[in-house]
C-alpha positions as CSV (number, residue, x, y, z in Angstrom):
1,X,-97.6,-24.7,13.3
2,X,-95.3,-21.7,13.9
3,X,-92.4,-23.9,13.7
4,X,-93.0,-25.4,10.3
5,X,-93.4,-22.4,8.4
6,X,-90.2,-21.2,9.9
7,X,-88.4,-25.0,9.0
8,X,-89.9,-24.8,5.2
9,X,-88.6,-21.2,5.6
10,X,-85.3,-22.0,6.2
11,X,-85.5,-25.0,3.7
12,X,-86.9,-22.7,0.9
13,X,-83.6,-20.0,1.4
14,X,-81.4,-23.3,1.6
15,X,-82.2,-24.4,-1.9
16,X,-83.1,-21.1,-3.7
17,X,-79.4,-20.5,-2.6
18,X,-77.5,-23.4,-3.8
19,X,-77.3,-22.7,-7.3
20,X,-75.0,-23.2,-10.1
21,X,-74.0,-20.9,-13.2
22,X,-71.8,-21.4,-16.4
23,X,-70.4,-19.1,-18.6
24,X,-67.4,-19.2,-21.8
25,X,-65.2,-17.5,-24.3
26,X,-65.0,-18.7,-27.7
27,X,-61.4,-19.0,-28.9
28,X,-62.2,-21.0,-31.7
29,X,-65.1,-22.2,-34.5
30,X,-68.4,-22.7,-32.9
31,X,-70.4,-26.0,-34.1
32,X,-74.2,-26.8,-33.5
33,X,-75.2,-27.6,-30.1
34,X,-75.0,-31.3,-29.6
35,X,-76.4,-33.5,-26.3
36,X,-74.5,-33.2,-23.1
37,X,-74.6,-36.9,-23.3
38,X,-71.9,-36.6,-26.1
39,X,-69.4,-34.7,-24.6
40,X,-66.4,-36.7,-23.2
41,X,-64.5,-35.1,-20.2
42,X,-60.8,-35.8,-20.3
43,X,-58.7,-34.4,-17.0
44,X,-55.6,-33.6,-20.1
45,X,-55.5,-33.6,-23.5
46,X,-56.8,-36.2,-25.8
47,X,-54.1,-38.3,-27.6
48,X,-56.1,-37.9,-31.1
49,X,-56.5,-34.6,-33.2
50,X,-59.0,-31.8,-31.9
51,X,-59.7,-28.6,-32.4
52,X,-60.4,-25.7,-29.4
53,X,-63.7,-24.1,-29.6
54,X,-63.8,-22.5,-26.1
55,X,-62.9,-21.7,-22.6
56,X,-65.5,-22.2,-20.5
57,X,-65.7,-22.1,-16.6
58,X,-68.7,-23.5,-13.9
59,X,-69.5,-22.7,-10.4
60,X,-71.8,-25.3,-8.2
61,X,-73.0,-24.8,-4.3
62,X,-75.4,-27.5,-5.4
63,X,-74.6,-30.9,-3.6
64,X,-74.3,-32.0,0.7
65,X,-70.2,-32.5,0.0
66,X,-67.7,-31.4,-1.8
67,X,-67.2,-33.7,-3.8
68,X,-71.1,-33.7,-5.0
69,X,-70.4,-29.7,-5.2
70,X,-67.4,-30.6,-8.3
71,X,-69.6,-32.9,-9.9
72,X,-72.4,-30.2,-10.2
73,X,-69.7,-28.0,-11.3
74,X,-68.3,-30.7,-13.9
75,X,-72.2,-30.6,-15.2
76,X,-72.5,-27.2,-15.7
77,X,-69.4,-27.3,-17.8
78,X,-70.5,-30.3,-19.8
79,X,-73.6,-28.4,-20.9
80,X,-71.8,-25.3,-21.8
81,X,-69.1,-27.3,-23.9
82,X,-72.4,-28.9,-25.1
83,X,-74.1,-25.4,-26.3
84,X,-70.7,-24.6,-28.5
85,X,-70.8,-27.9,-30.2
86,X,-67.8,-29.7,-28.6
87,X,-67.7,-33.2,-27.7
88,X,-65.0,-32.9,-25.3
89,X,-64.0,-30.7,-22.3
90,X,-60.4,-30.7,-20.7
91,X,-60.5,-29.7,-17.5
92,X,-57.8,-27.3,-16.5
93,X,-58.3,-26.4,-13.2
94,X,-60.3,-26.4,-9.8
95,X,-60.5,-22.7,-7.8
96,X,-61.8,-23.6,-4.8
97,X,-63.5,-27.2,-4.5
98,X,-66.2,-25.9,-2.0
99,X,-66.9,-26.3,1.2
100,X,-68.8,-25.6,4.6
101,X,-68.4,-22.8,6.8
102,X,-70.1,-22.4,10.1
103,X,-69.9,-19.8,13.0
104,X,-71.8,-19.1,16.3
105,X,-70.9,-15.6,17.7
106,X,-72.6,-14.0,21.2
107,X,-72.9,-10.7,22.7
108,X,-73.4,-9.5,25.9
109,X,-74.0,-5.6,26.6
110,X,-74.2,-3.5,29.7
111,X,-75.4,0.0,30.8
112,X,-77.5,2.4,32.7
113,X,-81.1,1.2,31.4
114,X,-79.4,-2.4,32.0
115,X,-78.0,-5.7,29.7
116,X,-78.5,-7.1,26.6
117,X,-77.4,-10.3,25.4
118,X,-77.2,-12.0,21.5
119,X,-76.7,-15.0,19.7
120,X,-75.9,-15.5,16.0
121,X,-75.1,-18.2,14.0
122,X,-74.1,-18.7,10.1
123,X,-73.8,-21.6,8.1
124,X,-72.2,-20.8,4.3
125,X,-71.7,-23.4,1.7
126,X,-68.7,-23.1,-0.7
127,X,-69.0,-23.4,-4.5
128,X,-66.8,-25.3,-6.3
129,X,-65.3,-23.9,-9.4
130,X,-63.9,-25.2,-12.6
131,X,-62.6,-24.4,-15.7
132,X,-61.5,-26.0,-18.7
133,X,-61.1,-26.1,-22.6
134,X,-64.3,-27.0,-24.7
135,X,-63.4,-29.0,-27.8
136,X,-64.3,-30.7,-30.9
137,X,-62.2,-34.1,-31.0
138,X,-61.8,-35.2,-35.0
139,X,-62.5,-38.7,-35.7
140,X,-63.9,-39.6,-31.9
141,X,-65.1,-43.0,-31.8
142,X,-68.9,-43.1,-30.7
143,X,-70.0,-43.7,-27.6
């Protein structure tokens, strides 16, 4: 019984820390909010008129692989773009596109009263981080 209350424990701290933020800068002319489901991602800019409304930037540790870790990222930015009213975000750039770090360090001590010995271990998971360009495209065909 010991054991599973140290295993949900450890699975508890796991998820409480992989988490994910947002934040932005408005450069531009905010609109109403509109559904995340409405804002197109684009990896440069669109070909047709638009108008900047923000910069906005995500960070993800949510996700078993990196590549899960950017597409939390790439949803955290959506819904921010979202909040400003944009129906399209360019992403600009990737700092850091997560990861997995593990380590296993040991110890061994001697003296008078005699030796002591340690083990420790860490496992750190990565975020990956974005940022792009929130904006309103004019004339975007629906979806």
């Amino acid at each position: 019984m010991n054991k599973l209350k140290i295993l949900s424990g450890i699975g508890a701290a796991f998820i409480l820390s992989a988490c994910a933020s947002s934040s932005h800068v408005v450069t531009g002319t905010e609109r109403p909010a509109v559904d995340p489901t409405e804002v197109t991602v684009y990896s440069e800019a669109p070909k047709r008129d638009y108008e900047v409304i923000a910069t906005v930037t995500a960070s993800s540790s949510r996700g078993f692989s990196q590549q899960g870790r950017v597409d939390a990222a790439t949803e955290e930015l959506v819904e921010e773009a979202a909040k400003l009213g944009a129906n399209g975000v360019i992403i600009k750039g990737a700092n850091g596109t997560g990861g997995v770090s593990t380590g296993v360090s040991t110890g061994i001590s001697g003296g008078s009263r005699g030796f002591s010995s340690g083990l420790g271990t860490s496992f750190t998971i990565h975020s990956a981080d974005l940022s792009g360009t929130a904006i309103y495209v004019l004339d975007a065909p629906d979806k």
